[in-house]
C-alpha positions in Angstrom: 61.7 -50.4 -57.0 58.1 -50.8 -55.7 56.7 -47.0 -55.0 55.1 -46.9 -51.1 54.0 -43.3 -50.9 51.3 -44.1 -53.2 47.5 -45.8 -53.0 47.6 -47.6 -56.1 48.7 -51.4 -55.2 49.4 -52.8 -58.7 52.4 -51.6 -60.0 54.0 -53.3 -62.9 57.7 -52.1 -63.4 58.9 -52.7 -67.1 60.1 -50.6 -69.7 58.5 -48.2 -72.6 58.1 -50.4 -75.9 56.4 -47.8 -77.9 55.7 -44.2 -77.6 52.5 -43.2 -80.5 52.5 -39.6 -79.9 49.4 -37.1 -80.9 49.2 -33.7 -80.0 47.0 -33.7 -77.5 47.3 -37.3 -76.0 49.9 -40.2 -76.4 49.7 -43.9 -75.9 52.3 -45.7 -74.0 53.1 -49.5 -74.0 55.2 -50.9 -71.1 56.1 -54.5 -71.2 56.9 -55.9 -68.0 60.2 -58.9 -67.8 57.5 -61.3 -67.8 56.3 -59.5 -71.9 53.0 -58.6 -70.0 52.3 -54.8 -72.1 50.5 -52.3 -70.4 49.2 -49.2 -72.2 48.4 -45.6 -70.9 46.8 -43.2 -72.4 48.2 -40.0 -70.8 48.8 -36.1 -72.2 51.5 -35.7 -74.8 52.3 -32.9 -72.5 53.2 -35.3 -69.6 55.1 -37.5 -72.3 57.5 -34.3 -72.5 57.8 -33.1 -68.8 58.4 -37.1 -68.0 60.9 -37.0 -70.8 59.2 -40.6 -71.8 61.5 -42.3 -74.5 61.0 -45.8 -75.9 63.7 -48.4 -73.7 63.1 -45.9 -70.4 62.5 -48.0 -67.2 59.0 -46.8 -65.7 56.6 -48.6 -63.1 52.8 -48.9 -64.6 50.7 -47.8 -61.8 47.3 -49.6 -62.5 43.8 -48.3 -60.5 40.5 -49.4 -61.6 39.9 -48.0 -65.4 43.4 -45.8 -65.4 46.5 -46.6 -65.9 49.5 -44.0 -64.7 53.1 -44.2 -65.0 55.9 -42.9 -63.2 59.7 -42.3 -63.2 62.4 -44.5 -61.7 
């Protein structure tokens, strides 16, 4: 599933390897089929409203110096 509503032209679908929660912000890793791991720093906030759990299917949405990541 490639997302189309959306500006951001490198997505990289894969799923979450590791989850390293803080309380304010988390890191996420996503490796892609091809074992490419992509990390995001995002809220731990968003890590709970996403209900983001290690082995979840997610598409890396990657734009300049952010990387964001969505729901299937």
């Amino acid at each position: 599933m490639t997302i189309h509503a959306i500006n951001v032209r490198n997505q990289f679908r894969g799923k979450i390897r590791e989850i390293i929660e803080g309380p304010v912000v988390s890191e996420i890793d996503v490796e892609t089929p091809g074992g490419l791991v992509v990390t995001s720093v995002i809220t731990t906030r968003s890590v709970k409203e996403l209900e983001l759990a290690v082995g979840k299917e997610v598409i890396a949405l990657v734009k300049s110096t952010e990387v964001s990541i969505a729901t299937l």
